[in-house]
C-alpha positions as CSV (number, residue, x, y, z in Angstrom):
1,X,0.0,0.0,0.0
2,X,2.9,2.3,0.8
3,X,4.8,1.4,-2.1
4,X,1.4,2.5,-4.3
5,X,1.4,5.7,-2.6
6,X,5.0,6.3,-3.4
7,X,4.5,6.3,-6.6
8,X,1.7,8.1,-7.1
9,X,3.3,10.6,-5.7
10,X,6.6,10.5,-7.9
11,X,4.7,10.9,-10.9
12,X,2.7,14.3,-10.2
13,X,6.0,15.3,-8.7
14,X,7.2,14.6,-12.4
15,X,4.3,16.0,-14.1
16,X,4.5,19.4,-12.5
17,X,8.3,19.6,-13.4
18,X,7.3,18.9,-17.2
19,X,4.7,21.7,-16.7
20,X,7.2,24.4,-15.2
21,X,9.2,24.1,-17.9
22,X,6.9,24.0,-20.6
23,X,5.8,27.6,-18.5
24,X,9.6,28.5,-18.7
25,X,9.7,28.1,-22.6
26,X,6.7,30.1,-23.1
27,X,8.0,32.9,-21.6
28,X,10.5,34.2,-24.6
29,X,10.3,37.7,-25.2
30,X,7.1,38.4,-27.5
31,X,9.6,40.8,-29.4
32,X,12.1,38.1,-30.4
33,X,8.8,35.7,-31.7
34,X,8.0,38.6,-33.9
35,X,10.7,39.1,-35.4
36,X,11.4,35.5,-35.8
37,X,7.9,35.3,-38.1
38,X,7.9,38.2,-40.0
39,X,9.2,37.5,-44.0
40,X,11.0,39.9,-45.3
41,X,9.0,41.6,-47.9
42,X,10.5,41.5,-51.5
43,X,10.4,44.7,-53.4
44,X,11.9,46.3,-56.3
45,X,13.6,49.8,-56.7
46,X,15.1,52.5,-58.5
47,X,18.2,54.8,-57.9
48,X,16.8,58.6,-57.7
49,X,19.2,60.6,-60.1
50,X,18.8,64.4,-61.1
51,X,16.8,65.3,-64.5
52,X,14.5,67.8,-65.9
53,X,10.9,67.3,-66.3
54,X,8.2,69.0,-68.6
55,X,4.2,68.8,-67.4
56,X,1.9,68.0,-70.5
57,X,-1.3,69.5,-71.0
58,X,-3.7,67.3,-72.9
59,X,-6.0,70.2,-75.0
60,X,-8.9,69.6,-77.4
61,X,-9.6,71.8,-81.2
62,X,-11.2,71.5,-84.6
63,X,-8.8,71.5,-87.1
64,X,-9.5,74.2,-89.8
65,X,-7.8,75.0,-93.5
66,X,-4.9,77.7,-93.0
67,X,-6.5,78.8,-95.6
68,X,-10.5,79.2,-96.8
69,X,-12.3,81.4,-99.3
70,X,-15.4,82.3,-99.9
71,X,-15.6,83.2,-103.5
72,X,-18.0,85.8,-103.9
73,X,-18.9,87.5,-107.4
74,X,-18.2,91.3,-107.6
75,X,-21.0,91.9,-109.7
76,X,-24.6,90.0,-110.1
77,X,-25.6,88.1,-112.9
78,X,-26.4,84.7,-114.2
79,X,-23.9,81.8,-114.5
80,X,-22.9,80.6,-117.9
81,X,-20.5,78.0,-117.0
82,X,-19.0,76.3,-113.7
83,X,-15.4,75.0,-114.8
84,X,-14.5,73.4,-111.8
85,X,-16.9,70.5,-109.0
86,X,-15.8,69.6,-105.4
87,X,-12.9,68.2,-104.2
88,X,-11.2,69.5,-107.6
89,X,-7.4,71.2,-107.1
90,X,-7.1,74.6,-108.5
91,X,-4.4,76.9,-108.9
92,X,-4.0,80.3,-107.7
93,X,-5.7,82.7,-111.0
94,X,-7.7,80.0,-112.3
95,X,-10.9,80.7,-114.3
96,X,-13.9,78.7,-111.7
97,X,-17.1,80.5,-112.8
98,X,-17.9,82.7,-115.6
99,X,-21.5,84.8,-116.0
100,X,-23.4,85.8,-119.2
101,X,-21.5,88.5,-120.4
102,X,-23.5,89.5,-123.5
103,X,-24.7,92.7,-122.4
104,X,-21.5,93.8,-120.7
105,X,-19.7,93.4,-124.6
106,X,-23.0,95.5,-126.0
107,X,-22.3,98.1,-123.5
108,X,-18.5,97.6,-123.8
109,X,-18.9,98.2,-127.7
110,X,-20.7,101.6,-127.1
111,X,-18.2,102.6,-124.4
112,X,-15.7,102.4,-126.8
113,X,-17.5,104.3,-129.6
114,X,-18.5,107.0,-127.4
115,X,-14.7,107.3,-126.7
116,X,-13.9,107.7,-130.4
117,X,-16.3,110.0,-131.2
118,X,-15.2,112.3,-127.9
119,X,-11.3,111.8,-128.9
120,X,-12.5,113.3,-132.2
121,X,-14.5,116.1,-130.7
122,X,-11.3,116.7,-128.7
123,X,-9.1,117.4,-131.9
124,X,-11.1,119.6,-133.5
125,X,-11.7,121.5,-130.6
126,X,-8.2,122.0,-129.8
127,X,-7.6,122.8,-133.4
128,X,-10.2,125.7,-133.1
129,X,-8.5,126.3,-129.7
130,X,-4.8,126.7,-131.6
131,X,-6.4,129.0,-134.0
132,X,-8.0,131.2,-131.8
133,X,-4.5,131.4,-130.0
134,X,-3.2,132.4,-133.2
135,X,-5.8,135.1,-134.3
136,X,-6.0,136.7,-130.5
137,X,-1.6,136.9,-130.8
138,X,-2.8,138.9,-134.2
139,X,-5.4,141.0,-132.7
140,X,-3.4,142.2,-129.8
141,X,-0.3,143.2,-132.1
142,X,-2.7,145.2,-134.0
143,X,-4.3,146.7,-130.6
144,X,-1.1,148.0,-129.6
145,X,-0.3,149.8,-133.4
146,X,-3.8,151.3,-133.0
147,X,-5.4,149.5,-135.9
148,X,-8.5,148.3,-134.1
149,X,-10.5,149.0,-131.6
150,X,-10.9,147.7,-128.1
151,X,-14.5,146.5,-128.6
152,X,-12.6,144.3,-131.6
153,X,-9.9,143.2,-129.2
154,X,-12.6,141.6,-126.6
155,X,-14.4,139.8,-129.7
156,X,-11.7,137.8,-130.4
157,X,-10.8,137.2,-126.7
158,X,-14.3,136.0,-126.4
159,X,-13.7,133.2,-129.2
160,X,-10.1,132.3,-127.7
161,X,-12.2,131.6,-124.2
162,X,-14.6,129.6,-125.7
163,X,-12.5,127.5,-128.0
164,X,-10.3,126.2,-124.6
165,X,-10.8,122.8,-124.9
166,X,-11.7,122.0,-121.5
167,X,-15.7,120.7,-122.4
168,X,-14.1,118.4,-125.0
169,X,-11.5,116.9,-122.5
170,X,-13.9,116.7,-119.6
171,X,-16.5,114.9,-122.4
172,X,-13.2,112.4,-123.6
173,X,-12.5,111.6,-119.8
174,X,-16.2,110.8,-119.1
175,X,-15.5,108.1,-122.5
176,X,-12.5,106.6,-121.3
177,X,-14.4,106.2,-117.7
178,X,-17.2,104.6,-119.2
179,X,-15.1,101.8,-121.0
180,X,-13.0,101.3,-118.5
181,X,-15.9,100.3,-116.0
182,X,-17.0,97.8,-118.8
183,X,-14.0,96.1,-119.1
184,X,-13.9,96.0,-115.6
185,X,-17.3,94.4,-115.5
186,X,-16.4,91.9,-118.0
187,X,-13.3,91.0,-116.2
188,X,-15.6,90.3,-113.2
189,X,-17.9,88.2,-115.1
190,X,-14.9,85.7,-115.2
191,X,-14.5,84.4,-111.6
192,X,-11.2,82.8,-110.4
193,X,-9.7,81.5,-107.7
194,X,-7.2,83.6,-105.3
195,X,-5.2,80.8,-103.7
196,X,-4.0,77.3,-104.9
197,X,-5.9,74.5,-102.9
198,X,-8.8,72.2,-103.4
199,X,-12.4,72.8,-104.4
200,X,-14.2,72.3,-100.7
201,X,-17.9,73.3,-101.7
202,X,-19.9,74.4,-105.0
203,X,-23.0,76.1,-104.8
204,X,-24.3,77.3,-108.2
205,X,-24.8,75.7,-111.5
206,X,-25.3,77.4,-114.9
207,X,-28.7,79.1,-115.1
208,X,-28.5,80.3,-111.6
209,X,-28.5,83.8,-110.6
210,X,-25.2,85.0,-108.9
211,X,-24.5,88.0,-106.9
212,X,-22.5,90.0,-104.4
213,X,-24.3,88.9,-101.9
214,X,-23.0,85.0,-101.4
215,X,-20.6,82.7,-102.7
216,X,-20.3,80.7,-105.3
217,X,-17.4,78.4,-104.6
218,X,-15.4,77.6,-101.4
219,X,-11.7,76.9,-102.1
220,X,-9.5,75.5,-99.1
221,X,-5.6,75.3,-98.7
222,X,-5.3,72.0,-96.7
223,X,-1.0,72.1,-97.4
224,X,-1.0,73.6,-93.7
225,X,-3.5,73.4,-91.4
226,X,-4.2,74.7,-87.8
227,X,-5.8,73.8,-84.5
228,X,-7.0,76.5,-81.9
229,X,-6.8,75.5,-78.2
230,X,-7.7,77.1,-75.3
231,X,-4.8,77.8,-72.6
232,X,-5.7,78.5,-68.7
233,X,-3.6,81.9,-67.1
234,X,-1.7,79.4,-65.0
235,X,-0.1,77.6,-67.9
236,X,0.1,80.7,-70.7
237,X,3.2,82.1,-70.1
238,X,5.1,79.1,-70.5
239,X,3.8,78.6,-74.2
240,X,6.2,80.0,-76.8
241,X,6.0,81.0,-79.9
242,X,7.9,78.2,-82.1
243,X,7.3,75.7,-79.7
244,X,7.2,72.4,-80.9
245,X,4.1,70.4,-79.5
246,X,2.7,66.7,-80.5
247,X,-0.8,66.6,-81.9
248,X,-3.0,64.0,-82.2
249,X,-5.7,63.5,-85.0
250,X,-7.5,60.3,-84.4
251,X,-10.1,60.3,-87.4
252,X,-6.9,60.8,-89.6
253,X,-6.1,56.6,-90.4
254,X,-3.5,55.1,-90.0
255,X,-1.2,58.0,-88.5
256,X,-2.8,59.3,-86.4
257,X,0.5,61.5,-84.3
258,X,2.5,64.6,-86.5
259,X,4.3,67.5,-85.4
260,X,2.9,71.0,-84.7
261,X,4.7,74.5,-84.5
262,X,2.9,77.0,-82.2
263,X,2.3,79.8,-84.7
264,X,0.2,82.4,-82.8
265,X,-0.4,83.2,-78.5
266,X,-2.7,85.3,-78.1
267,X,-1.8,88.3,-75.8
268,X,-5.3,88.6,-74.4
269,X,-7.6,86.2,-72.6
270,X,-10.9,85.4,-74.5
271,X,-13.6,87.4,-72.9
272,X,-15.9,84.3,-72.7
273,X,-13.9,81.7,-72.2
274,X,-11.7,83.2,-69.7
275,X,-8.6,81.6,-71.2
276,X,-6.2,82.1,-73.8
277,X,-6.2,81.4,-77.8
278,X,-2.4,79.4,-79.0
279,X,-2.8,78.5,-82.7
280,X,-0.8,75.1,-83.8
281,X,0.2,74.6,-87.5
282,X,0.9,71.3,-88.6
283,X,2.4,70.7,-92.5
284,X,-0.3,68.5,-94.4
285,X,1.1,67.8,-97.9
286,X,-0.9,64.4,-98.3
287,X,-4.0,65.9,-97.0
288,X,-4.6,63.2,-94.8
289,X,-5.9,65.9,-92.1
290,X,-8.8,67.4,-93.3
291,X,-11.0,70.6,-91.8
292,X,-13.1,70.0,-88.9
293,X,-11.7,66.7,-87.4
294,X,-11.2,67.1,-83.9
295,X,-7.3,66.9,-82.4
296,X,-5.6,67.1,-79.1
297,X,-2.6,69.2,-78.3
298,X,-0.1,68.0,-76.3
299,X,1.6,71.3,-75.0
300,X,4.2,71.2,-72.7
301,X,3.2,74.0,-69.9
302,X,5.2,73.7,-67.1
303,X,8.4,72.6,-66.3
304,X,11.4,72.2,-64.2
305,X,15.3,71.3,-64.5
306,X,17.5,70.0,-62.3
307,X,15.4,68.0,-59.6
308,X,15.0,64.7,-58.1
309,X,13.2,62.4,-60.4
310,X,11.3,59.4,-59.2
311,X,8.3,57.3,-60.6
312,X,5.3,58.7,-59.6
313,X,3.8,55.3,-58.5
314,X,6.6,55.3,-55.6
315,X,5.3,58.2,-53.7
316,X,2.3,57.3,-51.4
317,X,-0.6,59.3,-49.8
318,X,0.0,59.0,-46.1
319,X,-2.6,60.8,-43.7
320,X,-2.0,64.4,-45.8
321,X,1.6,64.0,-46.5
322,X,3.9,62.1,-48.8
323,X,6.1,59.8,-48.2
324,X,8.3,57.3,-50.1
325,X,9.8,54.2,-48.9
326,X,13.9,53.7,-49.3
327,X,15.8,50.3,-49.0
328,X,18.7,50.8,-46.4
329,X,20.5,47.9,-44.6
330,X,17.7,45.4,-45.3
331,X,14.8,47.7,-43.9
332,X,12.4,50.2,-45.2
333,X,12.9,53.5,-44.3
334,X,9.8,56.0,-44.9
335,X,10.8,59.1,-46.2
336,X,8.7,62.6,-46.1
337,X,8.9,64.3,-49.5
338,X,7.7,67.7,-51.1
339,X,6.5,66.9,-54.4
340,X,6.8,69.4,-57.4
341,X,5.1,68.6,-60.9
342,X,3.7,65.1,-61.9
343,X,3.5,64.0,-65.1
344,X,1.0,60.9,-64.7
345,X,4.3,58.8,-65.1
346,X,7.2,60.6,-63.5
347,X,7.5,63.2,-60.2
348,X,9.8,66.1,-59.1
349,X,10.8,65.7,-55.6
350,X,11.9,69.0,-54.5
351,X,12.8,67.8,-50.6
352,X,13.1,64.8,-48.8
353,X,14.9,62.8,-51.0
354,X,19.0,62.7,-52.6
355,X,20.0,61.8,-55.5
356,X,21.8,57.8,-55.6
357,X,18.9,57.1,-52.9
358,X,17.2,53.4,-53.7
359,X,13.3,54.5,-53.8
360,X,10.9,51.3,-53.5
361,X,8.5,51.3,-56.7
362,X,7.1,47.7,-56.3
363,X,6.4,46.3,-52.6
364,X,6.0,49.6,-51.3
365,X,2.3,49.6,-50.2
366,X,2.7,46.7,-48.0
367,X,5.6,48.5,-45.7
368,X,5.9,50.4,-42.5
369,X,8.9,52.1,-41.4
370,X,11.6,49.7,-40.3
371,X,10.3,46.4,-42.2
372,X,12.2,43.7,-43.5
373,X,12.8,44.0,-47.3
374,X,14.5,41.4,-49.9
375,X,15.4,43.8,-53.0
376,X,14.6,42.2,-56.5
377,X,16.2,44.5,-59.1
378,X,17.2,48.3,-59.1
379,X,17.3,50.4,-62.7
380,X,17.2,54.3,-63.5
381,X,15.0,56.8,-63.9
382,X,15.7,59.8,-64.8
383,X,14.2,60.9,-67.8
384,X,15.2,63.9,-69.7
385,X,12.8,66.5,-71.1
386,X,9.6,65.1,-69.8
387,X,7.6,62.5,-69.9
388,X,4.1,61.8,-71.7
């Protein structure tokens, strides 16, 4: 009976040794388990390094012909002949319309007449006019030798006023006037184009009536054209003139991306609009942009040289301020940063950050200051005069 209890007791004694030591083990620093769980976390970075970068404004316009004419008759009347139909390429003088000129050559043909008949009128009256000189020279001489009278003298001056010639010349001006305006009509009747380009509407046919009151024929020069966009007072002054800006046409097939030249900045805002006209010319020899498709400028409107560039994906919203993440010695190290322009792509850090720095760009949302981090790769990124 003894012996039993003996043993009974030898094995709780035993069982509450196991138990003090399984308390013992149990009672590691919570720390030291921590930090014997956590994995580092793997992440890939980028060496910060100095460069410039250039903010693009996305803008929206109609593209329009550099240049457009309406054609408009100088003179009404009714259309004998259209020479020319849409989409036709003209050169710069030629003949598009022409109008009934019938009675302009009847009235052209009496102009001229008349203008004979007064150049003849003319002659004779400055013959009379010469002779009268003549015969007055006479009746003075004789005046002063006392062989006629004074009352004979003022006859003959009488005659030498009213042979001047001035009724004739005024009568052989009026002539000359009257041809000339009907050659000018029938040079009007004959319409033609002022500028070399392409044949963009018609509007009349022979038998209709033309006049000075609408056109007959639109003619566009598509070598060149232009798109109008609207710039905001923040962004204006950095426009210049000669800037070169990328525009994009997207109804234009299959290239769709050419090369503009800011051509015009307006130096006032638009009263309605509240924001400022820049004009874009783009060279067009194929034509494959035509007048009223709709194109974005890309203008470069602010930038900066000089700075700390990172990707913009590596800087990170963080209850109102910004921070970045940085590998150093194995562990995260947050980072807060003053950021300057974004592109969409690429940021200026203006503090916080130096240049040869290792910025996290892929890991970073999962980190806190001080975690463990296993770097993947590491590449550059600067980029020189922006970034679109």
């Amino acid at each position: 009976m003894a012996n039993r209890n003996a043993g009974r007791l030898g094995f709780v004694v035993l069982m509450v040794v196991f138990i003090m030591f399984g308390i013992a083990g149990c009672g590691a620093p919570p720390e030291q388990n921590r930090q014997a769980e956590v994995e580092p976390v793997a992440v890939s970075v980028v060496i910060a390094e100095k460069g410039d970068l250039q903010k693009i404004t996305n803008l929206s316009g109609e593209i329009a012909a550099q240049e457009s004419i309406n054609i408009i008759p100088k003179m009404g009347g009714k259309v004998e002949d259209v020479l020319v139909d849409v989409g036709d390429k003209v050169k710069k003088g030629q003949v598009l319309v022409r109008l009934e000129t019938k009675e302009i050559r009847a009235q052209l043909k009496q102009a001229r007449a008349g203008l004979e008949a007064a150049k003849a009128a003319a002659e004779q009256a400055q013959a009379r006019f010469a002779e009268a000189k003549k015969n007055l020279a006479r009746m003075e001489e004789l005046y002063k030798q006392g062989a006629i009278s004074q009352q004979t003298l003022d006859q003959v001056r009488m005659q030498y006023e009213l042979a001047k010639t001035a009724a004739a010349e005024a009568q052989k001006e009026q002539a000359e006037a009257g041809v000339q305006l009907a050659e000018t009509q029938l040079e009007n009747a004959i319409i033609k184009s002022p500028i070399a380009g392409i044949v963009a509407f018609r509007y009349v046919d022979p038998g209709d009536m033309a006049g000075p009151s609408s056109p007959v024929i639109t003619v566009v020069n598509m070598d060149t054209v232009t798109v109008t966009v609207n710039v905001s007072e923040s962004e204006i002054n950095s426009v210049q003139l000669g800037d070169k800006v990328e525009v994009t046409v997207p109804a234009a097939g299959d290239r769709t991306v050419f090369q503009g030249e800011v051509t015009m900045v307006s130096p006032a805002a638009d009263p309605r609009t509240k924001a400022y006209p820049v004009e874009v010319t783009i060279d067009n020899p194929e034509h494959i942009i035509k007048p009223g498709m709709f194109a974005q400028v890309a203008l470069g409107t602010v930038s900066v040289k000089d700075v700390v560039v990172i990707p913009q994906e590596a800087v990170i919203d963080a209850g109102g301020k910004k921070v970045v993440y940085v590998a150093g010695d194995g562990k995260a190290i947050e980072k807060d940063v003053k950021v300057g322009i974004t592109t969409g792509e690429q940021a200026a850090i203006l503090e916080g950050l130096s240049v040869g720095e290792k910025v996290i760009v892929k890991g970073q949302h999962r980190l806190e200051h001080g975690t463990p981090i296993a770097v993947q790769e590491s590449s550059s990124t600067v980029v020189q005069g922006g970034d679109r």
